[in-house]
C-alpha positions in Angstrom: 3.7 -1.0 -12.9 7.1 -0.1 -11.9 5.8 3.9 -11.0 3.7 2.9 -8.1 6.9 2.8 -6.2 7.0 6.4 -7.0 4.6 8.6 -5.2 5.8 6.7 -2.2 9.6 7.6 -2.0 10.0 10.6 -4.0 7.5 12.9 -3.1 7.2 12.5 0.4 10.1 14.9 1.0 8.7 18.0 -0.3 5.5 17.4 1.9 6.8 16.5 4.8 8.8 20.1 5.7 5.3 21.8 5.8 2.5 19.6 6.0 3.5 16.1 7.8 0.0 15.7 10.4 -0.3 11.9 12.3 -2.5 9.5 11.5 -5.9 10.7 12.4 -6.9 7.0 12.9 -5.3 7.7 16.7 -4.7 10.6 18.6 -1.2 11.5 18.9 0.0 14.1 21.8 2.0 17.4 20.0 5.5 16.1 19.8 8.1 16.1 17.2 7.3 13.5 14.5 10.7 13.0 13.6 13.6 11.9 15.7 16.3 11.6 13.4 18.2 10.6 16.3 19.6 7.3 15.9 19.5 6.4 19.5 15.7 7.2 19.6 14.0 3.6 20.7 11.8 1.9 18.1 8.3 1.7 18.7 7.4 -1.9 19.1 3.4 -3.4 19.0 1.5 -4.0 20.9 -0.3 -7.1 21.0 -3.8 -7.5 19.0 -5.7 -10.7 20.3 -7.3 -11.8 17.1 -7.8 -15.5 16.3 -7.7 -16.9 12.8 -11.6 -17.1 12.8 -11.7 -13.4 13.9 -9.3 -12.6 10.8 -12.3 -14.2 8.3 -14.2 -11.1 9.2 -11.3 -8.6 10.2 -11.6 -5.5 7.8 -8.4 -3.1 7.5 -8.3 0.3 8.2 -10.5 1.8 5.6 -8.0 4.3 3.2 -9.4 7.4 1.2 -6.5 8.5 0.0 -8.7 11.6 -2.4 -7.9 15.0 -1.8 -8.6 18.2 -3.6 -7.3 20.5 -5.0 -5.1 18.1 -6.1 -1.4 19.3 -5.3 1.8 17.2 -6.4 3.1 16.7 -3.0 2.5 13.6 -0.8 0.2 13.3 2.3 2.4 11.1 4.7 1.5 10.4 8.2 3.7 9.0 11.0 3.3 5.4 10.7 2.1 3.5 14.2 4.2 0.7 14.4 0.7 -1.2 14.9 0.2 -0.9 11.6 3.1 -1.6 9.9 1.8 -5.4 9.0 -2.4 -5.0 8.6 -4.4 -8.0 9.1 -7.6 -8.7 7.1 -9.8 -11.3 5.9 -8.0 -11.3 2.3 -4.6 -13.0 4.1 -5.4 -16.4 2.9 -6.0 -14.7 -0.5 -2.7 -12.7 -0.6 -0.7 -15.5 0.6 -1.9 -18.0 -2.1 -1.6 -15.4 -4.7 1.8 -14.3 -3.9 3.1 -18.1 -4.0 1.7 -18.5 -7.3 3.1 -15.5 -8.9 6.6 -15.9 -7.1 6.3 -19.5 -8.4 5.4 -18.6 -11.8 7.3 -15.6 -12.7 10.7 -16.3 -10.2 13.0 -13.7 -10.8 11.1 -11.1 -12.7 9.4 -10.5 -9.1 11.3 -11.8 -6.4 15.4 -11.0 -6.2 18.3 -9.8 -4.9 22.0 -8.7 -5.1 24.9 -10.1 -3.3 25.3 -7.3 -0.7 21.7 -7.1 0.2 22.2 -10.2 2.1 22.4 -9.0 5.7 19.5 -6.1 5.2 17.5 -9.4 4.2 18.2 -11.6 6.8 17.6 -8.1 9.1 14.1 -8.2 7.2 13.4 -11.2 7.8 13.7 -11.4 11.8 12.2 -7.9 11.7 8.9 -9.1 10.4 9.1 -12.1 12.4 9.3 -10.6 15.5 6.4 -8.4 14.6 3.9 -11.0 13.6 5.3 -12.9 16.7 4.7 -9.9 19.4 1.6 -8.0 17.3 -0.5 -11.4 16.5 0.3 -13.6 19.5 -3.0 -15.7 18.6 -1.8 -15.9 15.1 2.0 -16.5 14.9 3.6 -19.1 17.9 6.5 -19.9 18.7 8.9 -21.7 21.5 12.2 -21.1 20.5 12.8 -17.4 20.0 11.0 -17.5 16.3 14.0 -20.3 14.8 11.0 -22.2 14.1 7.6 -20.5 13.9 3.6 -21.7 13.7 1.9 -19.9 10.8 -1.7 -20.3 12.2 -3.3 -19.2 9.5 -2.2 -21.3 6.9 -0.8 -24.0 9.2 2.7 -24.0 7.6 5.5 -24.6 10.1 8.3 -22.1 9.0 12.4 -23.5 9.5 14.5 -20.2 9.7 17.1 -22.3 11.3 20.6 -21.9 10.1 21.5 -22.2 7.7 18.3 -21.2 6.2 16.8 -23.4 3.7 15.5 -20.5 1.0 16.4 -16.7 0.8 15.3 -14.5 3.6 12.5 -13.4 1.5 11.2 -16.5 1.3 9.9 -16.7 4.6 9.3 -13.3 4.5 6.4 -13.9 1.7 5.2 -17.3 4.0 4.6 -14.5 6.6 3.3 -11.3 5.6 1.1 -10.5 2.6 3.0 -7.2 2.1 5.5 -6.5 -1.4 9.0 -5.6 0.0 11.5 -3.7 -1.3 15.1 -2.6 -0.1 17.3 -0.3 -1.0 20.9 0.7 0.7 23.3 3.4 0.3 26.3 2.7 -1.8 29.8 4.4 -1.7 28.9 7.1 -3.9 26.4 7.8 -1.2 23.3 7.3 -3.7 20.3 4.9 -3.0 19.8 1.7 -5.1 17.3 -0.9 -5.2 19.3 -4.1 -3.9 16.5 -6.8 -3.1 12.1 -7.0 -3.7 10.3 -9.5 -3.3 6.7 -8.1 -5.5 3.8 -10.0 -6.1 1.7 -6.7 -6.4 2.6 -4.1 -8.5 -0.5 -4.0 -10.5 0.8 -2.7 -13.8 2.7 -6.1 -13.7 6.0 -5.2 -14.2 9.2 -7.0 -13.4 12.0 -6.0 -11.3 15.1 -8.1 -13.5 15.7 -5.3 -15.2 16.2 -2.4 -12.0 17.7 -4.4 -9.4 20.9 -2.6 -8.5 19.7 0.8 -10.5 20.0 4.3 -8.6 16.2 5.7 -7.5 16.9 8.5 -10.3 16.6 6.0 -12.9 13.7 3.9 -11.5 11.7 7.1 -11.4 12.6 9.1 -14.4 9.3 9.3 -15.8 7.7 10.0 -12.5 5.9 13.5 -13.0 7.5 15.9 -11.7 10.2 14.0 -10.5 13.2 16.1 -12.1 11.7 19.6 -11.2 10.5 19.4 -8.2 12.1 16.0 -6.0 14.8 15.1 -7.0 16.9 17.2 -5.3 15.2 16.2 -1.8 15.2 12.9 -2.5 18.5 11.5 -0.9 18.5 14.3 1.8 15.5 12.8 2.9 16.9 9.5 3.3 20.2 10.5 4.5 18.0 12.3 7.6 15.9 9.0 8.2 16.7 6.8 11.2 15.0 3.8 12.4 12.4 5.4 14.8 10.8 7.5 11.6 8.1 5.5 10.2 5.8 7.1 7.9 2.6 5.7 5.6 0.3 6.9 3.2 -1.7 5.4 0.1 -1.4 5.4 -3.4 -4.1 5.3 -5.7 -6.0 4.3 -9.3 -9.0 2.9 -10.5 -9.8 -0.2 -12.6 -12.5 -2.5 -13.1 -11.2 -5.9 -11.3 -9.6 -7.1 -7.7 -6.3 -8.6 -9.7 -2.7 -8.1 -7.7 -0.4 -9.2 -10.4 -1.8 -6.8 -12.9 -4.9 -5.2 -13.0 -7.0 -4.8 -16.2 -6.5 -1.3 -16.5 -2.8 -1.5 -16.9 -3.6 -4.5 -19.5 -5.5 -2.3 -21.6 -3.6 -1.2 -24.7 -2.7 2.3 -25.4 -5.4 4.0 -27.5 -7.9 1.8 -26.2 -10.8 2.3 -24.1 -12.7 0.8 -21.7 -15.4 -1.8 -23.7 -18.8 -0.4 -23.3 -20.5 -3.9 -21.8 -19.0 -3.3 -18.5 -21.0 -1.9 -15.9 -20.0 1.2 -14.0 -21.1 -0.4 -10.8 -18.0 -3.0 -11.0 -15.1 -0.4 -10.8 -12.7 0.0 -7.7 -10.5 2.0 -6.4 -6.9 -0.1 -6.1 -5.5 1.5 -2.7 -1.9 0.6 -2.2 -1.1 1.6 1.2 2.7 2.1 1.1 5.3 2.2 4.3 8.8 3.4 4.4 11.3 2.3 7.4 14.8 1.7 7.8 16.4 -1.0 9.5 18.8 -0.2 12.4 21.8 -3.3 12.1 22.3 -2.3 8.4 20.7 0.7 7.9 19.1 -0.6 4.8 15.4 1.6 3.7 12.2 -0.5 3.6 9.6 0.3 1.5 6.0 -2.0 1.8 3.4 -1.7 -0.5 -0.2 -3.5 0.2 -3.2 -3.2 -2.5 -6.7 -3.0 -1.0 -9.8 -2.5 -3.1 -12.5 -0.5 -2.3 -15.6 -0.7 -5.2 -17.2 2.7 -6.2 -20.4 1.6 -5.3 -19.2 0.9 -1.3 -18.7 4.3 -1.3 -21.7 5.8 -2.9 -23.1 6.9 0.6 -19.6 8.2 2.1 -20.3 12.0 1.8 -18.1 13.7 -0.9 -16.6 10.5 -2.2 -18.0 10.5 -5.5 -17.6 14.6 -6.0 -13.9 14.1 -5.2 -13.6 10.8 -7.5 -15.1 13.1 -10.3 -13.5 16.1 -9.6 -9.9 14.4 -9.8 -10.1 12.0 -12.7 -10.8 15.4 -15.0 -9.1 18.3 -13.9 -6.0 16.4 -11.8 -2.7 17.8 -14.0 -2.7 16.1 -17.2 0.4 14.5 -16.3 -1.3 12.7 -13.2 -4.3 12.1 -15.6 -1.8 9.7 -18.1 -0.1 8.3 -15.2 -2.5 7.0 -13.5 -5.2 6.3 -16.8 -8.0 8.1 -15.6 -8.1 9.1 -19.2 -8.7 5.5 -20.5 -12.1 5.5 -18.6 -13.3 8.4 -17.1 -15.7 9.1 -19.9 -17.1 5.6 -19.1 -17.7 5.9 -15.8 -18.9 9.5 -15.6 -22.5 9.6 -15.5 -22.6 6.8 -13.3 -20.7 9.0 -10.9 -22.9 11.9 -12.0 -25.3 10.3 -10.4 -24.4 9.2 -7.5 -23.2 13.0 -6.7 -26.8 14.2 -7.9 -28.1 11.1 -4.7 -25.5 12.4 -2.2 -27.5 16.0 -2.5 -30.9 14.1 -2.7 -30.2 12.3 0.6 -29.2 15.4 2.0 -25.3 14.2 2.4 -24.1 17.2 1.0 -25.3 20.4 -0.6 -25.8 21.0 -3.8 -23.5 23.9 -4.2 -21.3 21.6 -1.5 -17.0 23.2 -2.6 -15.2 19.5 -3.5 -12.7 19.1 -1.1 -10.4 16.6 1.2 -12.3 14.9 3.4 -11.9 16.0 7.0 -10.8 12.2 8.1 -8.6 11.8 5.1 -6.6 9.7 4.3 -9.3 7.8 5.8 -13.0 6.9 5.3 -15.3 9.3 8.1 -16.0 5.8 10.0 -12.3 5.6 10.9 -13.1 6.5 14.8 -16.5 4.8 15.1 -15.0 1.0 15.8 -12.6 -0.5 18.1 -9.6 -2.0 16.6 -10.1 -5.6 18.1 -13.3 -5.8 15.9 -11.7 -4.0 12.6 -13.2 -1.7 10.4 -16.4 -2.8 8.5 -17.9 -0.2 6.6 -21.6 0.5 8.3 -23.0 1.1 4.9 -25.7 -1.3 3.5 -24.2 -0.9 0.1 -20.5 -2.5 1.9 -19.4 -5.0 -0.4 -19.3 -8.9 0.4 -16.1 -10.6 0.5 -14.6 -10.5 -2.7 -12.2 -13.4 -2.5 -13.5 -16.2 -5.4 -14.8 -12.9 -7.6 -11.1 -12.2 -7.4 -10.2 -15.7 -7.8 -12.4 -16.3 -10.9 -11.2 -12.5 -12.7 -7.6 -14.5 -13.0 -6.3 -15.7 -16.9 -3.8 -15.8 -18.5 -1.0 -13.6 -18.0 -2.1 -12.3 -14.7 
């Protein structure tokens, strides 16, 4: 739906005067997070020798995005240029999907005004000469990147001119990542100007934005008129190239779809039907980056969904308190937006449960205070693997590649 671009851009201003922290995923030395110095030299990454074979059982950084208590401000962390583009062993998956959708619904997800043209065509060498430098072993090329190997789905990509397709064309043959950009008009206001979204979960199309000021894409965004609004283009006008941030956006539903999830398809006033099993709902983690591009100046914004099933988690200590403890007492307001209210009831002594084993097992106490977890907005395994091996989750109840599950979930209209 078109709000999950929300939590990303508009409320990371208000957070980011007082609590901005790095990425605990890596240590960072005590320095100034922000340059806003447009002369400050973008970070570039570093390469990660991973063939395709390797990526068939690459896991991503694993995201937690809970916390509690459950404050409307965002948790954003400097963003390590490393991980602008993740790689996992759902590429194939996300690649395929994003062709289909793009093919099936054209405009309504993937499109662009006149004057985005250059910040496109910026896009589009930008996240070529990422894959090209970050995934050596995946991405080749001879000629600069005019003509590049995708290895992992063997295409041979043309960006030649003049190009063949739209810049973010290529940019969908290359990373699984939703795009979109937005640029500063003469009235000095930000407007959405090109996307390309496979994604967005609540499957909602962008026809009817493109070229709208931020105010208007976000209007029923909670919050949004009290308390960011008037941050909102500060914040952007501050940004330079060398200030990357991330963070992760999150819901629950009972499916892996990334055109629209089952949750969003259910009607209002309905409820989730009483034959599905607690055991098959996941948390939808859309990790979300914002950048701008130096040559136009044009803003960035990614947004990747991951799924993580409830029952993954069961043995993650505080997982299911904080799950519980947020889907009935975040403000109402967060509790519509996001539908907790559509099946929390359903799900609740399942998770009941799975608190009452945590205190069994001796995870945590009984009388244990519900709060952000100390690795957050990751999962406490974060530091325990090296990056050239990924991130599999060390718990026996990890779930199995979810690929043809996902595959087999998708009907009509999806």
């Amino acid at each position: 739906m078109i709000y999950l671009l929300v939590l990303a851009m508009l409320l990371w201003v208000a957070y980011y005067r007082t609590h901005l922290k790095p990425s605990p995923s890596k240590a960072t030395p005590k320095k100034k997070l922000f340059a806003h110095d447009a002369n400050e030299p973008i970070p570039e990454p570093t390469p990660l020798r991973i063939t395709p074979d390797d990526v068939r059982e690459y896991d991503d950084r694993p995201w937690r995005p809970f916390r509690w208590p459950y404050h409307q401000t965002m948790s954003i962390y400097k963003l390590p240029i490393n991980h602008w583009l993740d790689m996992d062993k759902y590429y194939w998956h996300y690649i395929e999907e994003k062709k289909r959708i793009l093919h099936q619904y054209g405009d309504e997800n993937i499109s662009w005004l006149p004057e985005s043209h250059d910040a496109c065509v910026e896009l589009m060498e930008t996240v070529r000469t990422h894959m090209l430098k970050r995934y050596p072993l995946l991405f080749e090329s001879s000629d600069g990147g005019v003509t590049m190997l995708n290895k992992l789905t063997g295409e041979h990509i043309d960006m030649s001119e003049p190009l063949q397709h739209h810049p973010l064309v290529y940019v969908s043959k290359m990373a699984k990542e939703d795009f979109y950009i937005v640029q500063q008009r003469d009235d000095g206001k930000h407007y959405l100007v090109a996307a390309c979204v496979a994604f967005p979960g609540g499957s909602f199309g962008i026809k009817g934005i493109l070229g709208t000021h931020l105010d208007h894409i976000h209007e029923l965004v909670p919050f949004y008129e009290t308390k960011l609004k008037p941050s909102m283009e500060r914040w952007f006008g501050k940004m330079e190239p060398a200030d990357l941030v991330e963070r992760g956006s999150w819901y629950i539903t009972w499916d892996h779809k990334l055109f629209r999830n089952n949750i969003y398809a259910l009607k209002e006033g309905k409820k989730v039907h009483s034959g599905i099993p607690p055991t098959e709902f996941n948390v939808r983690v859309d990790r979300q980056t914002l950048r701008r591009l130096p040559r136009t100046r044009a803003i960035v914004f990614t947004a990747h969904p991951l799924f993580y099933s409830i029952e993954e988690m069961k043995d993650e200590p505080m997982v299911p308190s904080l799950l519980r403890k947020i889907i009935y007492e975040a403000p109402e307001s967060i509790i519509r937006y996001k539908s907790f209210y559509k099946l929390r009831d359903h799900i609740s002594h399942y998770l009941d449960g799975l608190v009452a084993r945590q205190v069994e097992l001796g995870l945590i106490e009984a009388d244990a205070e519900v709060r952000t977890l100390p690795t957050y907005p990751f999962a406490h395994f974060i530091g325990q693997q090296e990056e050239i091996y990924g991130w599999r989750n060390p718990s026996e109840s990890r779930a199995e590649n979810y690929e043809e599950k996902a595959k087999a979930e998708i009907g009509p209209g999806d």
